[in-house]
TIVO-2410 file (N, C-alpha, C; in nm, 3 decimals):
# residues 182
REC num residu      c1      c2      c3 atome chaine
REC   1      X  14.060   0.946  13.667     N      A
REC   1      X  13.945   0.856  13.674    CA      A
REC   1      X  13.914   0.821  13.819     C      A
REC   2      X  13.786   0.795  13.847     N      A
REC   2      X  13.759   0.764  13.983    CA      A
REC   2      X  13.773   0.644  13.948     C      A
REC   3      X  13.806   0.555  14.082     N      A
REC   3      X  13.819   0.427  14.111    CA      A
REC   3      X  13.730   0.352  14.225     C      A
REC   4      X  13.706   0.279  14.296     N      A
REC   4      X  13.614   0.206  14.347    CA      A
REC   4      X  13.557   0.285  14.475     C      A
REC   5      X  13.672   0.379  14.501     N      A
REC   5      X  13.643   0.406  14.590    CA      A
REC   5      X  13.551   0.586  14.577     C      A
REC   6      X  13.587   0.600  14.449     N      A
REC   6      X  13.494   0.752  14.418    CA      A
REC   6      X  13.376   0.729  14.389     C      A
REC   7      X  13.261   0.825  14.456     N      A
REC   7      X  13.110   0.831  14.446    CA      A
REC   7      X  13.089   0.962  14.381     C      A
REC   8      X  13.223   1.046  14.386     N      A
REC   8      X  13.136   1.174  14.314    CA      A
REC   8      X  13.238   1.278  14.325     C      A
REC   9      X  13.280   1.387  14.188     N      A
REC   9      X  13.386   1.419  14.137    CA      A
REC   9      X  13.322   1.576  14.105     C      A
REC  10      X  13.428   1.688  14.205     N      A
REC  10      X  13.379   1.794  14.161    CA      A
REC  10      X  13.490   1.878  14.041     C      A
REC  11      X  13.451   1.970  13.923     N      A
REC  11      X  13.496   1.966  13.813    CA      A
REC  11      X  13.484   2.114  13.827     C      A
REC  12      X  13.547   2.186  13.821     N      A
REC  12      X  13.556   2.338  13.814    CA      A
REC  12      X  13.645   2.371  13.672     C      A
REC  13      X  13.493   2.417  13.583     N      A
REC  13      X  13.555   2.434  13.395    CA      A
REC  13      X  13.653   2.582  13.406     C      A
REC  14      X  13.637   2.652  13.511     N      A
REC  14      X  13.725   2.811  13.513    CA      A
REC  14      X  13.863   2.728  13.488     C      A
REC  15      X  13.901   2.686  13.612     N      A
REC  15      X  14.003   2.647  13.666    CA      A
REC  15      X  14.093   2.533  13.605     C      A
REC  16      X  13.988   2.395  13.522     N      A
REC  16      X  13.999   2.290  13.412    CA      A
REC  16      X  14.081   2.238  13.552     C      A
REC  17      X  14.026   2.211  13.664     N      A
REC  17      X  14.029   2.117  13.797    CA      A
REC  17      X  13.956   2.031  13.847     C      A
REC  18      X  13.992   1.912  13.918     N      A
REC  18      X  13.877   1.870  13.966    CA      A
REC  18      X  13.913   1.819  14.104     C      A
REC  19      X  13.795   1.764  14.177     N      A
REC  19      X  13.819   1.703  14.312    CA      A
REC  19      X  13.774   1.558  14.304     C      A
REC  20      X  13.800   1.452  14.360     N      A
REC  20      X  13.764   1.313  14.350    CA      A
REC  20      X  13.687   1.340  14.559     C      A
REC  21      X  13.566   1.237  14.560     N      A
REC  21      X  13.522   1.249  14.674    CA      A
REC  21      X  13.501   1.122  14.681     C      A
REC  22      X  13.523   1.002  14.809     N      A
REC  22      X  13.481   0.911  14.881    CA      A
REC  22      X  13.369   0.894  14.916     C      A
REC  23      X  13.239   1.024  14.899     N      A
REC  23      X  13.127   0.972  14.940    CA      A
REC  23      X  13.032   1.028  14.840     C      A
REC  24      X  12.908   1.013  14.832     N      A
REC  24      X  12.779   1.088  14.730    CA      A
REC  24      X  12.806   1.197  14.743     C      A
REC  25      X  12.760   1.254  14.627     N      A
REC  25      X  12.754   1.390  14.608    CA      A
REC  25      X  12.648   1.481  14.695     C      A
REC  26      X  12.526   1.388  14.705     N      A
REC  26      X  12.383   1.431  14.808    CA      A
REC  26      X  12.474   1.456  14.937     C      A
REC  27      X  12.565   1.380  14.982     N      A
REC  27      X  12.602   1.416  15.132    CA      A
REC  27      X  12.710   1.489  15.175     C      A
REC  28      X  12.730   1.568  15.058     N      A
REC  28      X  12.823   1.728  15.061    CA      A
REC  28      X  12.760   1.855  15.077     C      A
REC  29      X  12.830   1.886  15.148     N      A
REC  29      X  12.765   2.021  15.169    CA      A
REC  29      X  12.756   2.113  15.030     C      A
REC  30      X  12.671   2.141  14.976     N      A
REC  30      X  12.711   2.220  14.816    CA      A
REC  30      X  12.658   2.426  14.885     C      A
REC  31      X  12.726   2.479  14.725     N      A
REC  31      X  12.678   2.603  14.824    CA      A
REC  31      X  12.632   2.673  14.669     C      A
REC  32      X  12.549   2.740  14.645     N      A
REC  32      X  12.519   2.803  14.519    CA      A
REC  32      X  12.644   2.875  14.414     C      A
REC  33      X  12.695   2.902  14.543     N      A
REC  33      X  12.857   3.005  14.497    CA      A
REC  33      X  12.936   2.910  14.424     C      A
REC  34      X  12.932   2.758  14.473     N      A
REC  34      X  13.003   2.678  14.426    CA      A
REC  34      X  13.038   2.692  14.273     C      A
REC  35      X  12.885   2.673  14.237     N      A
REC  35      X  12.804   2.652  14.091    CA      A
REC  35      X  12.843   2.815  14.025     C      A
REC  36      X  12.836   2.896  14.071     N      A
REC  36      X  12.846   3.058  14.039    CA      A
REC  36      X  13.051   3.041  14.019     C      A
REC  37      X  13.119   3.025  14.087     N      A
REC  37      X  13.227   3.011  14.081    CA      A
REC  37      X  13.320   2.896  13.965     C      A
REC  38      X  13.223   2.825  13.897     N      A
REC  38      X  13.276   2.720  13.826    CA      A
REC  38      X  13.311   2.586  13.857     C      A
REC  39      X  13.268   2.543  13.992     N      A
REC  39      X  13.279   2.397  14.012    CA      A
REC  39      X  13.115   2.316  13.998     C      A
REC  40      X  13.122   2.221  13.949     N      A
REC  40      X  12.984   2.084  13.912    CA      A
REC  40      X  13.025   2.020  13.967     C      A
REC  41      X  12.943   1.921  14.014     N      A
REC  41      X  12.912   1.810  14.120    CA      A
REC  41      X  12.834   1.718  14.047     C      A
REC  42      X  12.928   1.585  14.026     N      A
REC  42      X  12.861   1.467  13.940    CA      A
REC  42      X  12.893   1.362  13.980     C      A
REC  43      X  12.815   1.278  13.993     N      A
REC  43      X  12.832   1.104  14.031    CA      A
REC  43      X  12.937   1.049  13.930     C      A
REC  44      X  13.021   0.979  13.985     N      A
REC  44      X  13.109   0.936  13.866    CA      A
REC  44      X  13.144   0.800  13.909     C      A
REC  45      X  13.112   0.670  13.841     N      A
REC  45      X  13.130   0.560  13.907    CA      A
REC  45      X  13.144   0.487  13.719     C      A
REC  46      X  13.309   0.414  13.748     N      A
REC  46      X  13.287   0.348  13.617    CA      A
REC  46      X  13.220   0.195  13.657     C      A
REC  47      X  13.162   0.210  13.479     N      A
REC  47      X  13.045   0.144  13.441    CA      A
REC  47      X  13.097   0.018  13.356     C      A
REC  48      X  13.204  -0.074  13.430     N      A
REC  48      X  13.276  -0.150  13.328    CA      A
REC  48      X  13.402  -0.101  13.230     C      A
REC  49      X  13.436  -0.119  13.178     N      A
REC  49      X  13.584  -0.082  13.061    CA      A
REC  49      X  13.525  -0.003  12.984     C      A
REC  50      X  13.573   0.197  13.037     N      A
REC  50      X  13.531   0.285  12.986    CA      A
REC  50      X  13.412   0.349  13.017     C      A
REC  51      X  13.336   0.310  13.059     N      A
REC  51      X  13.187   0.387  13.052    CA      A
REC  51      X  13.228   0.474  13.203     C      A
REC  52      X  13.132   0.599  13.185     N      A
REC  52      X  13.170   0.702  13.300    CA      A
REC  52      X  13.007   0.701  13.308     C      A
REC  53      X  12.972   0.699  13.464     N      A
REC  53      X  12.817   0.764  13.525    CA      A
REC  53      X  12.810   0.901  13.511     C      A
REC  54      X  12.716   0.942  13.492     N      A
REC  54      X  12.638   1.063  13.492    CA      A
REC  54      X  12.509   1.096  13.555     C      A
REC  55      X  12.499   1.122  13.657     N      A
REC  55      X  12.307   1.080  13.715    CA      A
REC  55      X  12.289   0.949  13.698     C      A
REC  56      X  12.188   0.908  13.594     N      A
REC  56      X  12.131   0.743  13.638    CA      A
REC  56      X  12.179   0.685  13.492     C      A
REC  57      X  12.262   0.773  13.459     N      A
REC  57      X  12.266   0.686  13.286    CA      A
REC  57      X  12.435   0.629  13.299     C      A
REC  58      X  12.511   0.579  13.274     N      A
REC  58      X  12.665   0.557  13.191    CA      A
REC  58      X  12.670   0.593  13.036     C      A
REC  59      X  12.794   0.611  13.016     N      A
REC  59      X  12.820   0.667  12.842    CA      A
REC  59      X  12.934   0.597  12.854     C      A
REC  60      X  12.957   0.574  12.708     N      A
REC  60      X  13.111   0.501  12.656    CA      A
REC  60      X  13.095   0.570  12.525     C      A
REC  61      X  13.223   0.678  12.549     N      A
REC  61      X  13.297   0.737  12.384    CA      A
REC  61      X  13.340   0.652  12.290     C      A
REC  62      X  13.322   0.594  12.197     N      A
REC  62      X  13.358   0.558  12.091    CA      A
REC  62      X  13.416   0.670  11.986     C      A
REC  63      X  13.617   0.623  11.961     N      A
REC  63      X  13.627   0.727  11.913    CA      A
REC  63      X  13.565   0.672  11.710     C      A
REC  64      X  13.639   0.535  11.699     N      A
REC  64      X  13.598   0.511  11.584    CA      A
REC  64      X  13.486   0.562  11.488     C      A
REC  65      X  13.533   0.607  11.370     N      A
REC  65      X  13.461   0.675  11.337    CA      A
REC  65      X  13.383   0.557  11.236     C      A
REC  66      X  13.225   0.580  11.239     N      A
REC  66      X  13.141   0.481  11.162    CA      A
REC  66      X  12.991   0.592  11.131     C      A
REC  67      X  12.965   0.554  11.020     N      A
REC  67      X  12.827   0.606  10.988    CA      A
REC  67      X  12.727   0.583  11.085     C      A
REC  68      X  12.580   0.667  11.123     N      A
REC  68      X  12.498   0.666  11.196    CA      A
REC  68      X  12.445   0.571  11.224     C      A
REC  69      X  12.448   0.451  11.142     N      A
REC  69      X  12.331   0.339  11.113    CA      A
REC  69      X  12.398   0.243  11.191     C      A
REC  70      X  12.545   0.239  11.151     N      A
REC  70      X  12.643   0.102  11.199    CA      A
REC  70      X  12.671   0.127  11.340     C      A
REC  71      X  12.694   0.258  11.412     N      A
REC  71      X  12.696   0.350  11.555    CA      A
REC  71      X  12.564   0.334  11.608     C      A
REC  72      X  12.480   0.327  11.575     N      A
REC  72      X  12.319   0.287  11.610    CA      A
REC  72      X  12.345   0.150  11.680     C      A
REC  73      X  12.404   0.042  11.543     N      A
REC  73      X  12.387  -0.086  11.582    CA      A
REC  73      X  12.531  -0.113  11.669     C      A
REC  74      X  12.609  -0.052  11.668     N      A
REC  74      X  12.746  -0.096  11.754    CA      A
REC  74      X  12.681  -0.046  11.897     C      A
REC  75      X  12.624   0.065  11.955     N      A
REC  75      X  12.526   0.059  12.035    CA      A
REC  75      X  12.457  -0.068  12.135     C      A
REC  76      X  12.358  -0.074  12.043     N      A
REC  76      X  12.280  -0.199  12.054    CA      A
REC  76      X  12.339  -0.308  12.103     C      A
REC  77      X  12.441  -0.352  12.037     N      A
REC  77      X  12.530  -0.447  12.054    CA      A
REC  77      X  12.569  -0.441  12.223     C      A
REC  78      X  12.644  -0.379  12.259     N      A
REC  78      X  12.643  -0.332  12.377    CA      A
REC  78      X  12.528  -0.297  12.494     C      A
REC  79      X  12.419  -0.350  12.412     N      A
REC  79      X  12.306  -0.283  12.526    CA      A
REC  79      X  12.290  -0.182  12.548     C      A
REC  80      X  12.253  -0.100  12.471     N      A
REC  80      X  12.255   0.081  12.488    CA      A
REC  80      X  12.209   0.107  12.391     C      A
REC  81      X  12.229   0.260  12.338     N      A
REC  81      X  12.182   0.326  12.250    CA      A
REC  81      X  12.220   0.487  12.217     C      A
REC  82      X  12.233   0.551  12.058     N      A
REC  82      X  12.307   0.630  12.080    CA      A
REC  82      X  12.250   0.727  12.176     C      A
REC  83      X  12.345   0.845  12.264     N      A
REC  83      X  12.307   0.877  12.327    CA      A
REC  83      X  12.159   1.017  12.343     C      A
REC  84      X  12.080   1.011  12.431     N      A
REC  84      X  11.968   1.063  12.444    CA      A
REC  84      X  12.027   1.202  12.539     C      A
REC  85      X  12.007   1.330  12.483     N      A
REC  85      X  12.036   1.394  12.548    CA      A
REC  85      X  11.859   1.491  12.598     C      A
REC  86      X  11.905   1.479  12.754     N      A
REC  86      X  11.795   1.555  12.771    CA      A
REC  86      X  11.780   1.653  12.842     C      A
REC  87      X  11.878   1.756  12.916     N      A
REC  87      X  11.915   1.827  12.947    CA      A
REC  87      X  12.012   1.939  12.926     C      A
REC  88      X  12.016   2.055  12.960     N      A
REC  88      X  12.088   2.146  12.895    CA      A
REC  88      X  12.330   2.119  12.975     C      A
REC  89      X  12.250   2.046  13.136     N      A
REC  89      X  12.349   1.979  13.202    CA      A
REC  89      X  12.407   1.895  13.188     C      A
REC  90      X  12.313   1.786  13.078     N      A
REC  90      X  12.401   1.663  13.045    CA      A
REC  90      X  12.467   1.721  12.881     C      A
REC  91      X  12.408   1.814  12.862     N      A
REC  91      X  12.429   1.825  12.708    CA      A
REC  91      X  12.627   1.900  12.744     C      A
REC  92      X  12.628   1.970  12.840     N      A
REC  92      X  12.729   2.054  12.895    CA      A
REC  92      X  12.863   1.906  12.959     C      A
REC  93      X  12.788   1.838  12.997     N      A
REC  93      X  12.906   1.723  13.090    CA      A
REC  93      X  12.934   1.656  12.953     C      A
REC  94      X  12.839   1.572  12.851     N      A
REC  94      X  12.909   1.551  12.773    CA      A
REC  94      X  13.013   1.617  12.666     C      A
REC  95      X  12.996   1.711  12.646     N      A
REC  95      X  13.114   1.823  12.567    CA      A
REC  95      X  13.198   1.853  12.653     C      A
REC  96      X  13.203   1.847  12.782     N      A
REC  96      X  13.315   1.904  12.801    CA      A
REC  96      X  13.403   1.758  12.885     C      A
REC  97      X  13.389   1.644  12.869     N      A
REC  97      X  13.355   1.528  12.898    CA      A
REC  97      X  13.461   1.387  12.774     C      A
REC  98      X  13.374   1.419  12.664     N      A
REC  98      X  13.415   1.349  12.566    CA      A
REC  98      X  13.474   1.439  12.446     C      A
REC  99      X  13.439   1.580  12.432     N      A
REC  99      X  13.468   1.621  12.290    CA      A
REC  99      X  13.613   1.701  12.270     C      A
REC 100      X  13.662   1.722  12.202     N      A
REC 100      X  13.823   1.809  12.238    CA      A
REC 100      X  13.784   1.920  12.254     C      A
REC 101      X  13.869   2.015  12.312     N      A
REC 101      X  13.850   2.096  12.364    CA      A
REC 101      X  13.834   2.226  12.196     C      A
REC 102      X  13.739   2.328  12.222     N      A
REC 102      X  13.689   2.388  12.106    CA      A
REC 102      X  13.802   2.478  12.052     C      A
REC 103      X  13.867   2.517  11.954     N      A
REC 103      X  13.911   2.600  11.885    CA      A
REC 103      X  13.829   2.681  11.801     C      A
REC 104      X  13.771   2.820  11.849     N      A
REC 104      X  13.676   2.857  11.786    CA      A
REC 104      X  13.757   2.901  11.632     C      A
REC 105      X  13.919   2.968  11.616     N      A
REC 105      X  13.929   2.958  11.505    CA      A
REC 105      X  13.957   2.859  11.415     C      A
REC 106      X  13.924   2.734  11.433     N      A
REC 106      X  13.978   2.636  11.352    CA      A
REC 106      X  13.813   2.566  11.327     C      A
REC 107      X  13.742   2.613  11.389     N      A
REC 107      X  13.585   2.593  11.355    CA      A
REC 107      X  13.548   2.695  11.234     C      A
REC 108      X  13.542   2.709  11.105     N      A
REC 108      X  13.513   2.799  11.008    CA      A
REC 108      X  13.464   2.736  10.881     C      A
REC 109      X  13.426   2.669  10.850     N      A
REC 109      X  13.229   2.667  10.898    CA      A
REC 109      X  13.249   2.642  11.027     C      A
REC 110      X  13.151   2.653  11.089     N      A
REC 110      X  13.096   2.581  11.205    CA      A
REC 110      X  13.102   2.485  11.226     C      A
REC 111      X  13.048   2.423  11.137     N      A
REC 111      X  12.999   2.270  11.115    CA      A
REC 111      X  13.151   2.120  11.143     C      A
REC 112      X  13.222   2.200  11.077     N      A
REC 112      X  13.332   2.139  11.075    CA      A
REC 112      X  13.400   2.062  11.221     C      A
REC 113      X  13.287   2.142  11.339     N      A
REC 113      X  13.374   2.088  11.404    CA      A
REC 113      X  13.296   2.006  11.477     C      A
REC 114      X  13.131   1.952  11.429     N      A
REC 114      X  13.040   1.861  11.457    CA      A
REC 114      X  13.157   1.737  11.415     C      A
REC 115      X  13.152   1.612  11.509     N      A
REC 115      X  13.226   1.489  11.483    CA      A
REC 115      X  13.207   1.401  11.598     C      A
REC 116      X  13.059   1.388  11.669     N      A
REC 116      X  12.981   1.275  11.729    CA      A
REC 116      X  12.858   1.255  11.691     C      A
REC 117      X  12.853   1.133  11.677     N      A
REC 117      X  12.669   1.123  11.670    CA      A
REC 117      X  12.602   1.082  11.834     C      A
REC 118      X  12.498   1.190  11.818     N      A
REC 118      X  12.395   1.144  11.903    CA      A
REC 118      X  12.258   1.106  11.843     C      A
REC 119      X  12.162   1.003  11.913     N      A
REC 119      X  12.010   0.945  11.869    CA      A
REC 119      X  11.927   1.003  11.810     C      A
REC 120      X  11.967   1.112  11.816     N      A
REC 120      X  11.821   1.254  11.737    CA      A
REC 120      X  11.857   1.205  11.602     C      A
REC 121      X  11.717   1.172  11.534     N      A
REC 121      X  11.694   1.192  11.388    CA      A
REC 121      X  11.594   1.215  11.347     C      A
REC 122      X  11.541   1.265  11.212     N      A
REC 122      X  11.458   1.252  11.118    CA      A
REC 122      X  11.367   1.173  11.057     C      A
REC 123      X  11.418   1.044  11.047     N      A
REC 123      X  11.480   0.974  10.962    CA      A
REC 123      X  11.303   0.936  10.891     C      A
REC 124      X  11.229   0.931  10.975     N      A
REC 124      X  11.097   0.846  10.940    CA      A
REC 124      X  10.999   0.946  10.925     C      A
REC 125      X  11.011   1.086  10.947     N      A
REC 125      X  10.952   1.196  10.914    CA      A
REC 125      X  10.984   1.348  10.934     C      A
REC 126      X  11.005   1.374  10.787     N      A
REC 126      X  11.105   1.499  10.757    CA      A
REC 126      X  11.072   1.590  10.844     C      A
REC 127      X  11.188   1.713  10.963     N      A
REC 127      X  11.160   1.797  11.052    CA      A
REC 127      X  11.067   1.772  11.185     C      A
REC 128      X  11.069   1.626  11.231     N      A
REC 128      X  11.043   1.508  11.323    CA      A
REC 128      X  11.147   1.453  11.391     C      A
REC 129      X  11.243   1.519  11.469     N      A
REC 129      X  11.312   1.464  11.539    CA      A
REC 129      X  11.285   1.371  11.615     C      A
REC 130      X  11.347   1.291  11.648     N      A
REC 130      X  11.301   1.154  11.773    CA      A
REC 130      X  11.409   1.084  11.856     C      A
REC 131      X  11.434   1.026  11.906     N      A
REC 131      X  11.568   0.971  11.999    CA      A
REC 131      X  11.521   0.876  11.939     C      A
REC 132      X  11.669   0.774  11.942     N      A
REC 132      X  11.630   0.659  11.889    CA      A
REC 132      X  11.605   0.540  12.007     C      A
REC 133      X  11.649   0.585  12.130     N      A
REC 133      X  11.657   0.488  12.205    CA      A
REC 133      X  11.459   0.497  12.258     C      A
REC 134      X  11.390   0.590  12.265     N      A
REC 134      X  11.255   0.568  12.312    CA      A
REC 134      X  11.188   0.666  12.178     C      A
REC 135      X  11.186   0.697  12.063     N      A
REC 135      X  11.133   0.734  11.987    CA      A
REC 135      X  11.053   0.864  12.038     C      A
REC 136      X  11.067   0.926  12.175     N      A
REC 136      X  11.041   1.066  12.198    CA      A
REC 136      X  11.080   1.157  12.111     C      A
REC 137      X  11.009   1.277  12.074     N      A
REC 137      X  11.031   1.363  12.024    CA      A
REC 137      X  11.124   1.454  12.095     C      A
REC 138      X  11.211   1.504  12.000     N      A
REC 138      X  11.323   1.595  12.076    CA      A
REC 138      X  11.266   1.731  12.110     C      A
REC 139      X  11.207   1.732  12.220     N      A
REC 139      X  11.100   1.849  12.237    CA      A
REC 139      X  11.130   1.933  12.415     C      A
REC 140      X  11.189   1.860  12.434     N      A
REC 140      X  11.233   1.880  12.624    CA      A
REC 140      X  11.327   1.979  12.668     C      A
REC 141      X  11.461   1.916  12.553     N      A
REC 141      X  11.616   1.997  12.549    CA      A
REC 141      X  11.664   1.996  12.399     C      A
REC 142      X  11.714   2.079  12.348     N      A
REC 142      X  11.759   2.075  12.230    CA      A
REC 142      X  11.854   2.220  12.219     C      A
REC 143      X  11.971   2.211  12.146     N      A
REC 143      X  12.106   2.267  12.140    CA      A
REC 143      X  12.116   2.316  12.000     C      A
REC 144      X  12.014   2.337  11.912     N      A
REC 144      X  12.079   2.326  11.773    CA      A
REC 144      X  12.168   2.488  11.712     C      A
REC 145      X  12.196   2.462  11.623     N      A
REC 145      X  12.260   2.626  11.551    CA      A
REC 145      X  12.148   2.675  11.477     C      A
REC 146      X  12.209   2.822  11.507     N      A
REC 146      X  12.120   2.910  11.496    CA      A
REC 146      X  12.014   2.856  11.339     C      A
REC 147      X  12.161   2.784  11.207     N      A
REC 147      X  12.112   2.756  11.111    CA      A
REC 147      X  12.035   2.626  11.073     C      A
REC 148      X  12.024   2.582  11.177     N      A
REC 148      X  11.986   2.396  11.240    CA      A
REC 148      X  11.836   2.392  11.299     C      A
REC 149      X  11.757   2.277  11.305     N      A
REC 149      X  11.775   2.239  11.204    CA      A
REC 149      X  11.707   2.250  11.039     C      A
REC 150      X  11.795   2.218  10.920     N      A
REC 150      X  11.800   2.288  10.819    CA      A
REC 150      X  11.722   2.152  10.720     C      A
REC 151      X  11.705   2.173  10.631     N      A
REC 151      X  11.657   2.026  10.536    CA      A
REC 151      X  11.704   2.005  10.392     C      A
REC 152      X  11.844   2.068  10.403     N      A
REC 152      X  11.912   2.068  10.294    CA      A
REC 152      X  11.952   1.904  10.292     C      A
REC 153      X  11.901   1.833  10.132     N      A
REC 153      X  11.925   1.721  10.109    CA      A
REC 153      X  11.862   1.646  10.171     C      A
REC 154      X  11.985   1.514  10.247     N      A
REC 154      X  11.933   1.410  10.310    CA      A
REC 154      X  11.974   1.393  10.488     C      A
REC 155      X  11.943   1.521  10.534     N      A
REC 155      X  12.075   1.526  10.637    CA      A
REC 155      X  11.938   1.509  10.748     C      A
REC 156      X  11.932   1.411  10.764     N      A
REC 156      X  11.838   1.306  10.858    CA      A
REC 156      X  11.874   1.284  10.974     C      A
REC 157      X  12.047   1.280  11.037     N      A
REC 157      X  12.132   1.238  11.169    CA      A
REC 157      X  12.177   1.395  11.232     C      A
REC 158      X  12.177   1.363  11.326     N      A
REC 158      X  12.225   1.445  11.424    CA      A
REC 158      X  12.343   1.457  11.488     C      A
REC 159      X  12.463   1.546  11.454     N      A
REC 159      X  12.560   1.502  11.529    CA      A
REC 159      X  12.595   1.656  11.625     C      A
REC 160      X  12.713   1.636  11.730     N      A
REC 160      X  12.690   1.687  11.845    CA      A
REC 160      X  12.837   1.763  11.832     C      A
REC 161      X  12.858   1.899  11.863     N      A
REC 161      X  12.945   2.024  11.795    CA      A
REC 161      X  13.035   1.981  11.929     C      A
REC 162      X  13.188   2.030  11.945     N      A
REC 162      X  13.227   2.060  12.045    CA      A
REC 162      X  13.196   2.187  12.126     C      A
REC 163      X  13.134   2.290  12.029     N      A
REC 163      X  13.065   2.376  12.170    CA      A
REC 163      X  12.976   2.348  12.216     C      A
REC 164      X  12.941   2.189  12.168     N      A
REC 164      X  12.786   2.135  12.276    CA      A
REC 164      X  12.719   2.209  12.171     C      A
REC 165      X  12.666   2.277  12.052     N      A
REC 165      X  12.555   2.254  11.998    CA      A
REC 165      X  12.560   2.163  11.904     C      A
REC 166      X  12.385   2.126  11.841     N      A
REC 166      X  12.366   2.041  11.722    CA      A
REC 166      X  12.387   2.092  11.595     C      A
REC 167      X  12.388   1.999  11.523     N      A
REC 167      X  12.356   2.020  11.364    CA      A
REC 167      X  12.301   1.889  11.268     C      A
REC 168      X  12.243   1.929  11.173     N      A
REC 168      X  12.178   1.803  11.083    CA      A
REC 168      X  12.307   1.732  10.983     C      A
REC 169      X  12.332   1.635  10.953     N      A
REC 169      X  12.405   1.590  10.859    CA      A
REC 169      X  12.351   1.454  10.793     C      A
REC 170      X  12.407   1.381  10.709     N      A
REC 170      X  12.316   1.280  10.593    CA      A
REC 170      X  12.414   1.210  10.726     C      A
REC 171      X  12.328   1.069  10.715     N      A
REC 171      X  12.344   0.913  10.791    CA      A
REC 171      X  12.477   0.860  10.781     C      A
REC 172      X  12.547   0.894  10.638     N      A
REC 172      X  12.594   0.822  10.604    CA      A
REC 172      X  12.757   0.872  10.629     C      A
REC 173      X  12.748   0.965  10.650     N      A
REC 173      X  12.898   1.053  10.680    CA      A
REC 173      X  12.980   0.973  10.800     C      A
REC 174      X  13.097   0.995  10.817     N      A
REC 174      X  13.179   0.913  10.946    CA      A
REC 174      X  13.209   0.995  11.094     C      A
REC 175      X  13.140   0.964  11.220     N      A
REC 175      X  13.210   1.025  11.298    CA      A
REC 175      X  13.229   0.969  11.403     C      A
REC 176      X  13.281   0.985  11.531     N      A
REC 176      X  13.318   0.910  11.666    CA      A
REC 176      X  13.134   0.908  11.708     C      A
REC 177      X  13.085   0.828  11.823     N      A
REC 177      X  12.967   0.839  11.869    CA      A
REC 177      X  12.971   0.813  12.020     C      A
REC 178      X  12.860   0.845  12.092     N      A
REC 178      X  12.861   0.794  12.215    CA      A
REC 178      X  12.738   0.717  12.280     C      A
REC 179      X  12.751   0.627  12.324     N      A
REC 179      X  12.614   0.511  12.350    CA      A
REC 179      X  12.646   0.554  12.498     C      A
REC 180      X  12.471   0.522  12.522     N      A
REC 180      X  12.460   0.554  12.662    CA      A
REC 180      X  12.375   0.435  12.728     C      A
REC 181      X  12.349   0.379  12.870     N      A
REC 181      X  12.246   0.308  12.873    CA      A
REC 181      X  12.188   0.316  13.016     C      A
REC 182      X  12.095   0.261  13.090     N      A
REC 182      X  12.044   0.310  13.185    CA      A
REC 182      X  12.068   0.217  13.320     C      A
***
């Protein structure tokens, strides 16, 4: 974990290394090769008990597992909201960030190994995705499986795979979540 004195933490996924830095990330020299070689460059400044920076947002993992609705409002509670993903970069820092690390054979369904909720839902008009924190349409960045999303039943919530893609599931199912806020 960075501590008061870290502004920005480089993370090389080849290697599963990282570097802690004393100053911004803007005032490093970066080199394209960096990025080609497997190291990221991210602001990392905790955000109170637990929450990690990311660009301009903080996140706090919640592992407890609670249905979409009550993770919505445990959220809220906190001043936040579940999290808004809007990039293919943040979608990548959070999985490899908060989620365990993937076992592709122990993933069989697939699905099985969806177990966060993020803000994308349905909920108010069928095949209408929206964030819940600004009611945007999920139209910018989106991760889903190939079979996603699907409209079998009532599967209205969105939860977030450890290989970083989506899938649809009903509201009411239990999983860890992550609130984010600005």
């Amino acid at each position: 974990m960075c501590g008061e004195d870290c502004n920005c933490f480089a993370y090389n996924s080849k290697r599963k290394t990282c570097h802690l830095y004393s100053k911004s990330c803007d005032s490093l020299d970066l080199f394209l090769s960096d990025y080609e070689t497997g190291w990221r460059y991210f602001a990392a400044v905790l955000k109170g008990e637990g929450w990690l920076s990311y660009g301009m947002h903080s996140y706090l993992h919640i592992k407890t597992s609670i249905n979409w609705w009550d993770a919505k409002y445990e959220c809220e509670k906190l001043g936040a909201y579940l999290v808004t993903i809007e990039t293919e970069e943040e979608n990548t820092w959070l999985t490899e960030t908060f989620l365990p690390v993937l076992d592709p054979a122990g993933c069989n369904p697939w699905w099985i190994c969806c177990s966060h909720w993020i803000g994308a839902n349905d909920i108010d008009k069928e095949n209408l995705f929206v964030w819940t924190e600004n009611n945007n349409n999920v139209t910018s960045y989106s991760d889903w499986h190939p079979d996603e999303p699907d409209d079998l039943g009532d599967q209205d919530c969105v939860h977030l795979c450890r290989d970083g893609i989506w899938g649809t599931t009903p509201c009411h199912e239990m999983y860890s979540y992550i609130c984010e806020k600005d």
